[in-house]
N, CA, C and O atoms as CSV, one atom per row, in Angstrom:
chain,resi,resn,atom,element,x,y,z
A,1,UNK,N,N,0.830,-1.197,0.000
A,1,UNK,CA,C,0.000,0.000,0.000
A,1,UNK,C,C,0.867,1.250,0.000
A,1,UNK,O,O,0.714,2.129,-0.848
A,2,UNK,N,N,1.769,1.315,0.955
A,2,UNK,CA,C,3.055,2.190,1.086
A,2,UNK,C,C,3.593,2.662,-0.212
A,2,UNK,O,O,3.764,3.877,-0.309
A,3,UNK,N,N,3.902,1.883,-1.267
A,3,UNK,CA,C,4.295,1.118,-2.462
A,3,UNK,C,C,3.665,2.263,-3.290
A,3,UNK,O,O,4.271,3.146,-3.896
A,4,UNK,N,N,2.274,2.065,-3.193
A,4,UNK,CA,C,1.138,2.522,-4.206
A,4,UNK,C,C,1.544,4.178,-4.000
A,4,UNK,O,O,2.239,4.657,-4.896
A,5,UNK,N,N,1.233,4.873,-3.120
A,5,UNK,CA,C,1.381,6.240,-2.318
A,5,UNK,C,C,2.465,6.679,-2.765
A,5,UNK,O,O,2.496,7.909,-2.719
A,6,UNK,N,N,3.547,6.125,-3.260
A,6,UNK,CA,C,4.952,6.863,-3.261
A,6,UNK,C,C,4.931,6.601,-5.313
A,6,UNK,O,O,5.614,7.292,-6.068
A,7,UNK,N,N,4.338,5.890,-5.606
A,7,UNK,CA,C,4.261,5.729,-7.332
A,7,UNK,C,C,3.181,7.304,-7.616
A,7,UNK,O,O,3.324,8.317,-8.301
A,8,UNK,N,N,2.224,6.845,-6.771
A,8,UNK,CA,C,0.973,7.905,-7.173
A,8,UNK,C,C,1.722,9.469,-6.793
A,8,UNK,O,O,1.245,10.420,-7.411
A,9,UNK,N,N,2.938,9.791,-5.747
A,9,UNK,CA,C,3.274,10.631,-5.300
A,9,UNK,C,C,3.958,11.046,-6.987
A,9,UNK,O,O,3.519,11.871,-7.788
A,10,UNK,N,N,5.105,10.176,-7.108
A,10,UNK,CA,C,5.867,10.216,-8.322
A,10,UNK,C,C,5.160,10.630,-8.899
A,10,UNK,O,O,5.603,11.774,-8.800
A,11,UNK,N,N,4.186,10.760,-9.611
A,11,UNK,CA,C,3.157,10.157,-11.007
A,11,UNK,C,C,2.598,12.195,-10.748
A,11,UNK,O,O,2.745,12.999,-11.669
A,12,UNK,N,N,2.287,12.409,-10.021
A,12,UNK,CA,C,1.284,13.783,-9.636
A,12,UNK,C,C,2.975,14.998,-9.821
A,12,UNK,O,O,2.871,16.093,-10.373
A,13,UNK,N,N,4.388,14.471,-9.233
A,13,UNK,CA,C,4.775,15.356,-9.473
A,13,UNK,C,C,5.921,15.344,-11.104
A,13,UNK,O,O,6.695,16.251,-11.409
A,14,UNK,N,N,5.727,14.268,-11.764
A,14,UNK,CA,C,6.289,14.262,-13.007
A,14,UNK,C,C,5.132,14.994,-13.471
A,14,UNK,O,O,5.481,15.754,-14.374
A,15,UNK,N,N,3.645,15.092,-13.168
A,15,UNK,CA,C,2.476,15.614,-14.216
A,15,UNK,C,C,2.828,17.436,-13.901
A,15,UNK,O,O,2.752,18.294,-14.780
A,16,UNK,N,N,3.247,17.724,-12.316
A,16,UNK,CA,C,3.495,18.972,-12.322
A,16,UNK,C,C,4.341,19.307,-12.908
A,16,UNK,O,O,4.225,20.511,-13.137
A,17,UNK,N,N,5.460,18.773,-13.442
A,17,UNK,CA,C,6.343,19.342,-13.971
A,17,UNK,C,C,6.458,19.558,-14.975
A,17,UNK,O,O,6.782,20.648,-15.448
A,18,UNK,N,N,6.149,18.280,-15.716
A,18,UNK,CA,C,5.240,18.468,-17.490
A,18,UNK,C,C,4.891,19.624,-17.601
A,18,UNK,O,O,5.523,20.466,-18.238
A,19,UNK,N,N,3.683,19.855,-16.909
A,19,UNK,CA,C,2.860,21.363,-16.981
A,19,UNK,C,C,3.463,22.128,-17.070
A,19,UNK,O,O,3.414,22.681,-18.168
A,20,UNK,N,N,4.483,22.736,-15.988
A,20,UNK,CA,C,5.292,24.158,-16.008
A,20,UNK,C,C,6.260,24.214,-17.555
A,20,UNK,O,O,6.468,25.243,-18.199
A,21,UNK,N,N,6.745,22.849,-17.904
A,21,UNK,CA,C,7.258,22.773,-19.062
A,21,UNK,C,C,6.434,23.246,-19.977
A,21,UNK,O,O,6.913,23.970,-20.849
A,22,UNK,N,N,5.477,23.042,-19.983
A,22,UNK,CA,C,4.660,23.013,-21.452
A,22,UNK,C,C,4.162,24.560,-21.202
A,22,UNK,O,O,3.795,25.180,-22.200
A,23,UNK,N,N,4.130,25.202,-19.955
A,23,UNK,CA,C,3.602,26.538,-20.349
A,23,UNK,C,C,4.711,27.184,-20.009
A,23,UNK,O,O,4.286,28.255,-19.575
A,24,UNK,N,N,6.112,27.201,-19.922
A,24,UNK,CA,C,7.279,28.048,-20.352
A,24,UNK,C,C,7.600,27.664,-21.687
A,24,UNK,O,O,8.223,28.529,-22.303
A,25,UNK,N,N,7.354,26.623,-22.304
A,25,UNK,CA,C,7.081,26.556,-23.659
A,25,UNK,C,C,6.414,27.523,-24.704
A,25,UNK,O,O,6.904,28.191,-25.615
A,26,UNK,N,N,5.100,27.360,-24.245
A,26,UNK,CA,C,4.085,28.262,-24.418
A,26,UNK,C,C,4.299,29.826,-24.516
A,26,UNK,O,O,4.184,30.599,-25.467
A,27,UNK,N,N,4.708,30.044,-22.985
A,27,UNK,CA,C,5.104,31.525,-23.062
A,27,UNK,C,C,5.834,31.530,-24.496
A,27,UNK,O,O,5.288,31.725,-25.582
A,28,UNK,N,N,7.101,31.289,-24.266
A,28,UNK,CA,C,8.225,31.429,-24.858
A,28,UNK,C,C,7.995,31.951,-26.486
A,28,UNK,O,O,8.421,32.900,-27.144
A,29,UNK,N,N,6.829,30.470,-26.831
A,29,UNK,CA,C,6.310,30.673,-28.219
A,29,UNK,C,C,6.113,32.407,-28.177
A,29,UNK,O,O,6.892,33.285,-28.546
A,30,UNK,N,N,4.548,32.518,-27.486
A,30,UNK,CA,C,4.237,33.504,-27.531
A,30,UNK,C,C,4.586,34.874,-27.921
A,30,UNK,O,O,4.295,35.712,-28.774
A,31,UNK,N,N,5.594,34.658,-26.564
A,31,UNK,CA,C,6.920,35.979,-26.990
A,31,UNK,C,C,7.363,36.063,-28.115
A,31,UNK,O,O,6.999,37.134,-28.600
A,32,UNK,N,N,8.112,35.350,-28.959
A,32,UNK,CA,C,8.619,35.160,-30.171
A,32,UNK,C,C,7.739,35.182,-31.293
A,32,UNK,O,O,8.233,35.261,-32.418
A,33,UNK,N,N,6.467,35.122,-31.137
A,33,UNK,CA,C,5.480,35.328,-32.144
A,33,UNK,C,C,5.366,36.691,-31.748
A,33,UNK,O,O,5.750,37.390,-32.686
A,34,UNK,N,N,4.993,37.411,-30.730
A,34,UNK,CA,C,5.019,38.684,-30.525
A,34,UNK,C,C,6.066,39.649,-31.076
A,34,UNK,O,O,5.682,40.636,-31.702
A,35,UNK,N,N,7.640,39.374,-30.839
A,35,UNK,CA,C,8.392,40.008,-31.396
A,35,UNK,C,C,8.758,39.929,-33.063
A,35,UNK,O,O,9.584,40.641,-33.634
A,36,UNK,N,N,8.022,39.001,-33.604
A,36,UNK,CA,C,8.306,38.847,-34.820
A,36,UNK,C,C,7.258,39.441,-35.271
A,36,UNK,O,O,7.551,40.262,-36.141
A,37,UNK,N,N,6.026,39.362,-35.018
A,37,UNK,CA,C,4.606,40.406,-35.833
A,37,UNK,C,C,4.609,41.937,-35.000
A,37,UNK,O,O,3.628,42.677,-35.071
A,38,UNK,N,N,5.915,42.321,-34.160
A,38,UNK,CA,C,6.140,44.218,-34.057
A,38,UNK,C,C,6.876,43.948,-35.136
A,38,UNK,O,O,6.270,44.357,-36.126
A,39,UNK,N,N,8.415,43.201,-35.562
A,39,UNK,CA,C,9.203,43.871,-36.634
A,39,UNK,C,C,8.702,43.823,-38.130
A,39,UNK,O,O,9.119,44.598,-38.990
A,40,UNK,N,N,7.761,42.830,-38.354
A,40,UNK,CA,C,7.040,43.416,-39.161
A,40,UNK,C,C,5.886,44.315,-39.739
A,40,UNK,O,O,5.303,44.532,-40.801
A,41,UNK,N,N,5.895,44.663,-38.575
A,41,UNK,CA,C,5.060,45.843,-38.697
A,41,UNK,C,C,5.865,47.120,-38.661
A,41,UNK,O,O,5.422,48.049,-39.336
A,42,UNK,N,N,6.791,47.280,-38.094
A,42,UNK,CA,C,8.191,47.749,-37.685
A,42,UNK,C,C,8.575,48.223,-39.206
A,42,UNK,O,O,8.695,49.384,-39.599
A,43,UNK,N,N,8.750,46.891,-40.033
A,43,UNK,CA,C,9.236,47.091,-41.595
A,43,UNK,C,C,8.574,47.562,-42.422
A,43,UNK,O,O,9.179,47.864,-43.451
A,44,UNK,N,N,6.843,47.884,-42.372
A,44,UNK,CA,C,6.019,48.390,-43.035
A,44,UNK,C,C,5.839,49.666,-42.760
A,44,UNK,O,O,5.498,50.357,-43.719
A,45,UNK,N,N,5.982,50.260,-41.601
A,45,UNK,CA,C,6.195,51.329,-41.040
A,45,UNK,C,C,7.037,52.179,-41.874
A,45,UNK,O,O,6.622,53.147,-42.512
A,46,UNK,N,N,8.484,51.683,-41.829
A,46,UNK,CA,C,9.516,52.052,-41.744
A,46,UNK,C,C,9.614,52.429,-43.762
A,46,UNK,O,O,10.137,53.383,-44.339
A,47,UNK,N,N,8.897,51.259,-44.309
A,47,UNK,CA,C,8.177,50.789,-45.849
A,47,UNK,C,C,7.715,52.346,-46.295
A,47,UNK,O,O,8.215,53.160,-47.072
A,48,UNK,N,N,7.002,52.360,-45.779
A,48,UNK,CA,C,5.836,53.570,-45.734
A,48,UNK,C,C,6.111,54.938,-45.839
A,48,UNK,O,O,5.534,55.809,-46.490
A,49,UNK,N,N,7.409,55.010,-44.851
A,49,UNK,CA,C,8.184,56.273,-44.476
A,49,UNK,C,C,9.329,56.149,-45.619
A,49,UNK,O,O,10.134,56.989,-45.219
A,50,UNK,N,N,9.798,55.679,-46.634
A,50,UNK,CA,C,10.418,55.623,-47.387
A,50,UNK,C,C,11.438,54.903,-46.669
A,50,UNK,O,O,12.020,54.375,-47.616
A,51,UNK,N,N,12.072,54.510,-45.593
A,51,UNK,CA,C,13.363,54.485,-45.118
A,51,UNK,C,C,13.936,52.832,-45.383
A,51,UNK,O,O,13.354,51.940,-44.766
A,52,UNK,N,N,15.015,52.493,-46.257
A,52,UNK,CA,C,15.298,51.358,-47.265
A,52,UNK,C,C,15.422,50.205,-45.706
A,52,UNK,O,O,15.826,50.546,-44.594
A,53,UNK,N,N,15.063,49.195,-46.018
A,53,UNK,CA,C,14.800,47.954,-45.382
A,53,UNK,C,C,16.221,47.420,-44.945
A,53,UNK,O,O,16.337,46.708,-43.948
A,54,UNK,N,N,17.155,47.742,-45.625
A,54,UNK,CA,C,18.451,47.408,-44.874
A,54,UNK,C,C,19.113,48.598,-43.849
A,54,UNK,O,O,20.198,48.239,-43.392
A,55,UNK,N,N,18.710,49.813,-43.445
A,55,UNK,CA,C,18.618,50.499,-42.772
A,55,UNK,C,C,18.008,49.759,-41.453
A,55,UNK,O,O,18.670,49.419,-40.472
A,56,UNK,N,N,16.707,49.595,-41.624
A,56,UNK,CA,C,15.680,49.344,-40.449
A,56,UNK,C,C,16.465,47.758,-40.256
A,56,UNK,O,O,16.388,47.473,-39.061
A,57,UNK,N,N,17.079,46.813,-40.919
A,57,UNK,CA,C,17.754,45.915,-40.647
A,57,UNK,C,C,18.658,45.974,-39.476
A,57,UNK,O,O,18.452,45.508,-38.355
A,58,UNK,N,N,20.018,46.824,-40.051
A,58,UNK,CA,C,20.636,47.609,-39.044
A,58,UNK,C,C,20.657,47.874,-37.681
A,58,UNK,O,O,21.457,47.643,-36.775
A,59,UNK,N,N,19.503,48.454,-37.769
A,59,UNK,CA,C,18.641,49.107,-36.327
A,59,UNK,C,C,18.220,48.227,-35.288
A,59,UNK,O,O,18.018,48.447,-34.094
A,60,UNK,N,N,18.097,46.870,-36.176
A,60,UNK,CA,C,17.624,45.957,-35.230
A,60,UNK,C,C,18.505,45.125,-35.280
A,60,UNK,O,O,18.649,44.578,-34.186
A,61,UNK,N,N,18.991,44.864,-35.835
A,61,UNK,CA,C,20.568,44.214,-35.326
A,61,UNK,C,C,21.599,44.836,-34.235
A,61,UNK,O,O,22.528,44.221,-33.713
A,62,UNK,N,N,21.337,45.804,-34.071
A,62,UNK,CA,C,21.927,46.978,-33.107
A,62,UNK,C,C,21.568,46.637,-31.921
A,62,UNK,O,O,22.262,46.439,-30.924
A,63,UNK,N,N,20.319,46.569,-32.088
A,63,UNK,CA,C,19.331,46.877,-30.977
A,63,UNK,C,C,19.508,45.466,-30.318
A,63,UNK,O,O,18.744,45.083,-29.432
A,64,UNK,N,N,20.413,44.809,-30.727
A,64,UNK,CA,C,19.756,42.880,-30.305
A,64,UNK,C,C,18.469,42.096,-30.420
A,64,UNK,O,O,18.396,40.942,-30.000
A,65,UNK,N,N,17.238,42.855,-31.110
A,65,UNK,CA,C,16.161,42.286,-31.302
A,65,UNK,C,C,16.411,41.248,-32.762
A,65,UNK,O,O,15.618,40.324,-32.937
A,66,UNK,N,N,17.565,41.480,-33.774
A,66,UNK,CA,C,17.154,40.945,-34.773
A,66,UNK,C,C,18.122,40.307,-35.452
A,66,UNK,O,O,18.888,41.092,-36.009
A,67,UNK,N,N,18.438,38.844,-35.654
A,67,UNK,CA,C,19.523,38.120,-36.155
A,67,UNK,C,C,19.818,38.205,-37.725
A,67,UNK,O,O,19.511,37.241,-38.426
A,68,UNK,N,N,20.336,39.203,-38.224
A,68,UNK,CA,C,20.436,39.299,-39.803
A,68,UNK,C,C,21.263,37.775,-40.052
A,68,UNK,O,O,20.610,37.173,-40.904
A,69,UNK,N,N,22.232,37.099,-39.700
A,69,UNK,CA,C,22.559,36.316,-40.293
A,69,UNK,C,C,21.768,34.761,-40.345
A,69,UNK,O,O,21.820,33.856,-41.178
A,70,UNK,N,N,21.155,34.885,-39.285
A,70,UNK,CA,C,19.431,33.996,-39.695
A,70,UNK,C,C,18.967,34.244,-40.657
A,70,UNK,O,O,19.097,33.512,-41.638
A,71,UNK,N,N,18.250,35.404,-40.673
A,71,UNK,CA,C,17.279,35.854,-41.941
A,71,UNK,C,C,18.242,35.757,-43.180
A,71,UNK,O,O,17.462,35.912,-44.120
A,72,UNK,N,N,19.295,35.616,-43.626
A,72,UNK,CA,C,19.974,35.214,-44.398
A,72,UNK,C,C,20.510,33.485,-44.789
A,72,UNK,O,O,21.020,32.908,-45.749
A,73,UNK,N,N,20.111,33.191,-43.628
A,73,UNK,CA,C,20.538,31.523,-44.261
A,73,UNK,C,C,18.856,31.305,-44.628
A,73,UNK,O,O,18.592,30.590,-45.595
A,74,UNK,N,N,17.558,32.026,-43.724
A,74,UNK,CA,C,16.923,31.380,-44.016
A,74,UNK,C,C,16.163,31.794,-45.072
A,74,UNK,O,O,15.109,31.167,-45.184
A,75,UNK,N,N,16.389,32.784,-46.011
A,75,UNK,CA,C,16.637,33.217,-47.398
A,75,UNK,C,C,17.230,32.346,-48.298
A,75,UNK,O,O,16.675,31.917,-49.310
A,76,UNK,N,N,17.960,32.176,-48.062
A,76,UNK,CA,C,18.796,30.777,-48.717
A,76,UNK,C,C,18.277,29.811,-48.577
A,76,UNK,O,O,18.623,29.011,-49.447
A,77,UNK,N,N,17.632,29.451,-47.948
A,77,UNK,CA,C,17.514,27.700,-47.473
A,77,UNK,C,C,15.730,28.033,-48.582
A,77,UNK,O,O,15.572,27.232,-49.503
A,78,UNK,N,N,14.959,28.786,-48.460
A,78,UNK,CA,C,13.900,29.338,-49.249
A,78,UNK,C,C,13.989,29.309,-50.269
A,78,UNK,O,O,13.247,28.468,-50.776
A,79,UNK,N,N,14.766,30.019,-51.153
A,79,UNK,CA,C,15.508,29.790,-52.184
A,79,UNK,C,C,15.672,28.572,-52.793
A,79,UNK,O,O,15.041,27.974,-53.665
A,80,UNK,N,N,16.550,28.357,-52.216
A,80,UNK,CA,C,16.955,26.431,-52.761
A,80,UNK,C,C,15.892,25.452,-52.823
A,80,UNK,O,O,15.820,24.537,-53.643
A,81,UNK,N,N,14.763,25.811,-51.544
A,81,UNK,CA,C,13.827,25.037,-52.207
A,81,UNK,C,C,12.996,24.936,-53.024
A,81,UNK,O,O,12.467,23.876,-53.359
A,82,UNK,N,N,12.609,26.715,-53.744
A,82,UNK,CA,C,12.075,26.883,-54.539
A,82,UNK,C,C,12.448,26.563,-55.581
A,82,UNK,O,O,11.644,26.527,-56.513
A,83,UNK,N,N,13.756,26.235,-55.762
A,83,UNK,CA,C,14.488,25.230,-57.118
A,83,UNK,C,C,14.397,23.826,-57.201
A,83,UNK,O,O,14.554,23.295,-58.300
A,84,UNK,N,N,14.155,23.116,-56.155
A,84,UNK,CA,C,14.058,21.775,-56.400
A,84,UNK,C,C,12.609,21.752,-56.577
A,84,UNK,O,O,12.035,20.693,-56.831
């Protein structure tokens, strides 16, 4: 019986922990969907105001919000598949 109590103990706190995983997950998404639909809005803005897109690039590479050499492989990797 002892036995049972200490599995069921186990069992309730692997499920708590799952949870907190899955919603710092969650957050996390969130955030990153958030910061990616300001810089594009950011770029339409910026579109709008005449000011050239590798400028506003710049700015956010500066700023640490924005990995230009990402957005460049993953330009490339886009690319290439549109050829095969």
């Amino acid at each position: 019986m002892e036995e049972l109590f200490y599995y069921a103990f186990l069992y309730l706190i692997g499920l708590v922990v799952s949870v907190l995983i899955l919603r710092a997950v969650l957050s996390i998404n969130a955030m990153l969907r958030y910061f990616r639909s300001q810089t594009i809005l950011l770029g339409k803005i910026a579109e709008k105001q005449g000011i050239p897109e590798t400028e506003v690039e710049q700015l956010l590479v500066q700023a640490g919000i924005f990995d230009a050499n990402r957005r460049k492989s993953q330009a490339n990797s886009r690319s290439s598949n549109k050829s095969i």
